[in-house]
N, C-alpha and C positions, 0 to 999 in steps of 0.2 A: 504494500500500500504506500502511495506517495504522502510525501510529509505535505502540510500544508503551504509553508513556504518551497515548496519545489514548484520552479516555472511555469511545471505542465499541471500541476494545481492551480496556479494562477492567471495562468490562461484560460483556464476553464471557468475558474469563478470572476475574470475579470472580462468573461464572453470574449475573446482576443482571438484565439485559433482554435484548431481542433485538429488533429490527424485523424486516419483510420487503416486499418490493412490493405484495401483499395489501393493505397499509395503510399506504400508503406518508404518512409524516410521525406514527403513532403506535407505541407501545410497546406492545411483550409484557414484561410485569413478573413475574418470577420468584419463586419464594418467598423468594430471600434480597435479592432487590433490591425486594420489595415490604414487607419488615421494613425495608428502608434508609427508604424514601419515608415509609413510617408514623411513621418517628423524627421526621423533618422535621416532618411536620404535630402533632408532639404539641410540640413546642417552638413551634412559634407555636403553637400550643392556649396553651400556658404564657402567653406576651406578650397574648394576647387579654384571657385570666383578669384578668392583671395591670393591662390597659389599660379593663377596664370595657366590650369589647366582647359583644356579643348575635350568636350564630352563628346563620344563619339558611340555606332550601335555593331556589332559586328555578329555576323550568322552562327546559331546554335551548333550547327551540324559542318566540321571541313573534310575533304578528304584524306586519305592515307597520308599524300604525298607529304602536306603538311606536317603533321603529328609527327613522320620519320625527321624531318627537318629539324624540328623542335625538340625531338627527344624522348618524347613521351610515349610515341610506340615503342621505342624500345626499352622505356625506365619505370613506363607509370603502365602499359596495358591491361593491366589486372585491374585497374582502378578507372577504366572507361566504360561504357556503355557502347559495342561495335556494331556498326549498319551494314548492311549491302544493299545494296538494288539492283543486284545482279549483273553487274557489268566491275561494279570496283569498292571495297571498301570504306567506310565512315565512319568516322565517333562523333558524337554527343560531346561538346567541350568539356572540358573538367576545367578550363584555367583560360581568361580571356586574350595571353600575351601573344599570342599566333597569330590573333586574327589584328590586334594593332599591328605587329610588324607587317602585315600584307598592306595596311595603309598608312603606314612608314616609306614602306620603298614606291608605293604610286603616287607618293607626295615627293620623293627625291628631293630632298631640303637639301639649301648651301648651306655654308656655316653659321650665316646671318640668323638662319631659323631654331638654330638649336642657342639653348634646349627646349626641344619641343616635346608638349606636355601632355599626354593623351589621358582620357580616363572613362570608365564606362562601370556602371551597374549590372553586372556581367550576370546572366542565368547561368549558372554550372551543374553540373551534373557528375556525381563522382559513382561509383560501382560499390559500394559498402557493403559487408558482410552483414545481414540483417542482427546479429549478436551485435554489432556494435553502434548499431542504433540508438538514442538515445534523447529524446524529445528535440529541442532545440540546439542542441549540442553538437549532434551528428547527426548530419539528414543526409541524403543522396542528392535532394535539389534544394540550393540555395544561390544567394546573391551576394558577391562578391563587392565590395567598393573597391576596385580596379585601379590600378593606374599604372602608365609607364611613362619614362623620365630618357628623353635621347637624347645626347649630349657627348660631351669631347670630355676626355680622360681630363682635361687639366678642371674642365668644371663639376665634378663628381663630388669633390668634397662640400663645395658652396651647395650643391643641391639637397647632398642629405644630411648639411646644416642647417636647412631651411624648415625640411622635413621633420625633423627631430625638434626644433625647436616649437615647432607649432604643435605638439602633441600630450605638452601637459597641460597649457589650460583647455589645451577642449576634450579630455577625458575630465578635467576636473568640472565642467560645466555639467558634465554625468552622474557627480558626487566622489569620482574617485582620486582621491589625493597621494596614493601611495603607489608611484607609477616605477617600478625597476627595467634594467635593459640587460639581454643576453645577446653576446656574441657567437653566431651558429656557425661552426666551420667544414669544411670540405667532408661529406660524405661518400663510405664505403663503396656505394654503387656513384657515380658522377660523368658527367659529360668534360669536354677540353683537357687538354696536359696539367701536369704539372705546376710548368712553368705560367699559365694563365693562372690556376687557383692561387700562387705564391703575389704574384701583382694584384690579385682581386682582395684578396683578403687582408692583405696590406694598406689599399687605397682604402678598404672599409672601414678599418681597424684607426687610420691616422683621420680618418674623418668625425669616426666618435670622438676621439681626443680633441682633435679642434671643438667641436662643439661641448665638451667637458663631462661627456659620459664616461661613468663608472659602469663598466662592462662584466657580468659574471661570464667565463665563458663555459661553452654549450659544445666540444668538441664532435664532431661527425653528424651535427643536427641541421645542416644547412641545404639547401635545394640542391639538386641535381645538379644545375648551371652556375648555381655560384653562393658565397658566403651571405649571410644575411643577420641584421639587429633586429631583434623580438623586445615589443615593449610589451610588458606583464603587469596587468593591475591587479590590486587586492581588496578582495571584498571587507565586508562586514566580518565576515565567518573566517575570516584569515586565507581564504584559498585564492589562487592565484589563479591570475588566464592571459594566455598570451592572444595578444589581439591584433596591434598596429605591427608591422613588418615594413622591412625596405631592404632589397637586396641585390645585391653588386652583380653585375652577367655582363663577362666578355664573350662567352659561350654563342648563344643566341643569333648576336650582329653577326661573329662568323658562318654560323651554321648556314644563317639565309642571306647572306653574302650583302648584308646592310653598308649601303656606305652614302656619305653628306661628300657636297664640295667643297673644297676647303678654299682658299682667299688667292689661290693660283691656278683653279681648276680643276687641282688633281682629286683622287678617290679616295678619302679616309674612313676605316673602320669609326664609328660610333659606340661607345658605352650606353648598356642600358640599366635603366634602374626599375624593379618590380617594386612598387608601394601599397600598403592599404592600410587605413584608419581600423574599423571595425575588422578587417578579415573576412566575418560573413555581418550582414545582418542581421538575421535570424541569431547565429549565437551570441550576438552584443546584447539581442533582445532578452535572451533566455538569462545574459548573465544578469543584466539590470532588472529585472523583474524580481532576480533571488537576493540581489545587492538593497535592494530598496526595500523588499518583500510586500511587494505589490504597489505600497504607496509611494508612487510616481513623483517628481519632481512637478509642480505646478504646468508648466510650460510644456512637460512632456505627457501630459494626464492625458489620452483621447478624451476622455469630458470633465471639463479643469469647475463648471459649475451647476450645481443644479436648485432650481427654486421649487418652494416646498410652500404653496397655499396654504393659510393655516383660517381653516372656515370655507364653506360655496363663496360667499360675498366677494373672498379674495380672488378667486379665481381669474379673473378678468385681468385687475389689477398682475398678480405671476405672469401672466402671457406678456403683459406690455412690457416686464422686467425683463424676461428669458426674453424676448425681441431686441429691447435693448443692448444686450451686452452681446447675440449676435453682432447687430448692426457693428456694433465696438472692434469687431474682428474674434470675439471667444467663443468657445467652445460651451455650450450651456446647452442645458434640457429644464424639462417642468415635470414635476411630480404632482399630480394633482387625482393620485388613487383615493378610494376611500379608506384605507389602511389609517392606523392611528399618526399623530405624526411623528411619536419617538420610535414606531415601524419603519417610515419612512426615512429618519433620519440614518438609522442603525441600515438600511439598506443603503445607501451614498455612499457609507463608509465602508460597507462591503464591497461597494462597487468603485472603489479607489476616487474616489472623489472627493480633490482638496478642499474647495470650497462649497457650502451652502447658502442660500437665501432665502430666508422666512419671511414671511410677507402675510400681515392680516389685516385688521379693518385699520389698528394702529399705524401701520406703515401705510395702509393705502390713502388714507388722513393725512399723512404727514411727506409724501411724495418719497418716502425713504425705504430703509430693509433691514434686515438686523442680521448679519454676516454671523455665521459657525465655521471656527477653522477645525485643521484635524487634530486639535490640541483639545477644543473643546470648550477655548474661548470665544467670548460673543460680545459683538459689538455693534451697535443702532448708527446708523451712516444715512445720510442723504442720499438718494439713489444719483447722481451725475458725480457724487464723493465717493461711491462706491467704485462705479464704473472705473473710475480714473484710477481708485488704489488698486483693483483686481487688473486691469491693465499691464501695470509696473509689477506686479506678485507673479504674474503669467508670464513674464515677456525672455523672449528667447535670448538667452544667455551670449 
């Protein structure tokens, strides 16, 4: 039996998602748990804007050709989903960097252009052994926040200074202040020589230090293609999750013969950098859901308010409030069941809902509401004083 702070408890009581065997390792997303997800992707939308990246969509399904290219038929096949349609083999992506480098090289950037910034909300699909399933944690289809970083070897360090530097306040805009970094180095099975991992994990390695990271290292836990820093945050519960990544690949450029113009015309190899904030979405969700244990940060609550008629007479008056504070841009509903109203309230709070609005002949007299936070305090506000303070309480970090 699941605890009641586990995810997929609270998904359930917070009507968010649902699985079922039908699709076993993907999500049915609800309307209020697909306002959660949405929030997620519009805050990296933010960091994207900010970082100079170019959103771009690339196809679920490539062929063989590709995948050998990249590596992944020969390092990751156990871990795809394979097609035919009778003429030539297919996978189902597991990882969006393929299909940027095919619009990498029909963009043939000069120098002028790099570092050019791609990023994409990538559908993947990995082949998971149904034992290792595990609500939001480990699914088979999830969404990536993607990105790749093309650029000239001398500009690698400035780029995953840039990277790294923007990654602790906007975990801490999440609630998580206790953000650690591990250094992942060349593993067992690997693509390129030697001599590429010895320059890759070098250039990685002096870039954390410019940027002033304190690095545990992670020996043999690094991608296929190249060395890689894992940012790890800690819950409530002390357990850690590695989430943000950004990793070093000479591999890649060569494998599919990437090259920019450099300032003479000639053809130089490009460095690329794999990034992601969350990793998946879905697991950023499952961890914050048990970090918070359901009660959501105001901003991030799919419904941050609800108004609670107290009496018929009020009823009218509740509607022009919950209108209002749409209008405002929030997220509000109305309760106006017959249920008692400490039913009423005790359901809000079940249903992760920061704020309340009580409203009866009193407020509707007085053009005002009498606000309930989830502490339990209460307080009588003029409804255009409310509006404004739940505004600033709500507003995206």
């Amino acid at each position: 039996m699941l605890s009641e702070h586990d995810h997929r408890s609270l998904g359930d009581r917070l009507d968010l998602f649902h699985m079922q065997e039908e699709a076993p390792g993907m999500v049915f997303w609800h309307p209020r748990g697909f306002i959660l997800y949405q929030l997620l992707e519009e805050r990296v939308r933010r960091e994207l804007a900010a970082g100079g990246y170019r959103e771009v969509r690339t196809p679920q399904i490539l062929g063989q050709r590709i995948w050998e290219s990249s590596g992944h038929w020969q390092n990751f096949r156990e871990g795809m989903f394979i097609l035919d349609d009778g003429e030539r083999p297919f996978a189902v992506k597991p990882v969006s960097c393929p299909g940027h480098i095919q619009i990498f090289q029909r963009m043939a950037p000069s120098f002028r252009a790099l570092p050019l910034r791609l990023a994409e909300f990538g559908l993947v699909h990995r082949n998971e052994s149904s034992g290792a399933l595990q609500g939001l944690f480990r699914l088979r289809q999830f969404t990536q926040d993607d990105g790749h970083i093309f650029c000239m070897e001398e500009q690698v360090a400035d780029e995953v200074a840039a990277f790294c530097r923007s990654l602790r306040v906007f975990y801490r805009d999440f609630g998580f202040e206790d953000v650690q970094v591990a250094f992942s180095s060349r593993p067992e099975q690997r693509a390129g020589s030697d001599d590429v991992w010895d320059r890759a994990e070098a250039a990685l390695l002096e870039a954390a230090r410019r940027v002033g990271l304190d690095c545990r290292m992670q020996p043999g836990q690094g991608a296929f293609y190249g060395p890689k820093l894992e940012f790890i945050l800690k819950d409530r519960s002390g357990r850690d999750w590695q989430c943000g990544t950004i990793q070093l690949d000479f591999v890649l450029p060569e494998r599919f013969g990437l090259h920019y113009v450099d300032s003479g015309g000639g053809k130089q190899r490009p460095v690329m950098l794999h990034r992601a904030i969350f990793g998946s979405v879905e697991r950023f969700l499952g961890i914050l859901l048990e970090h918070h244990q359901g009660s959501l940060p105001a901003w991030l609550a799919p419904e941050q308010l609800r108004v609670l008629p107290v009496g018929q007479d009020s009823q009218a008056y509740a509607s022009e409030v919950r209108v209002r504070l749409e209008e405002a841009g929030l997220r509000a509903s109305e309760d106006a069941r017959s249920e008692t109203l400490s039913r009423r309230i005790l359901d809000s709070h079940h249903d992760g809902v920061p704020f309340v609005l009580l409203v009866g002949a009193r407020e509707q007299a007085a053009r005002s509401i009498q606000l309930r936070e989830r502490s339990g305090a209460q307080r009588q506000l003029a409804l255009e004083s409310a509006v404004s303070e739940l505004l600033q309480a709500c507003r995206v970090p």
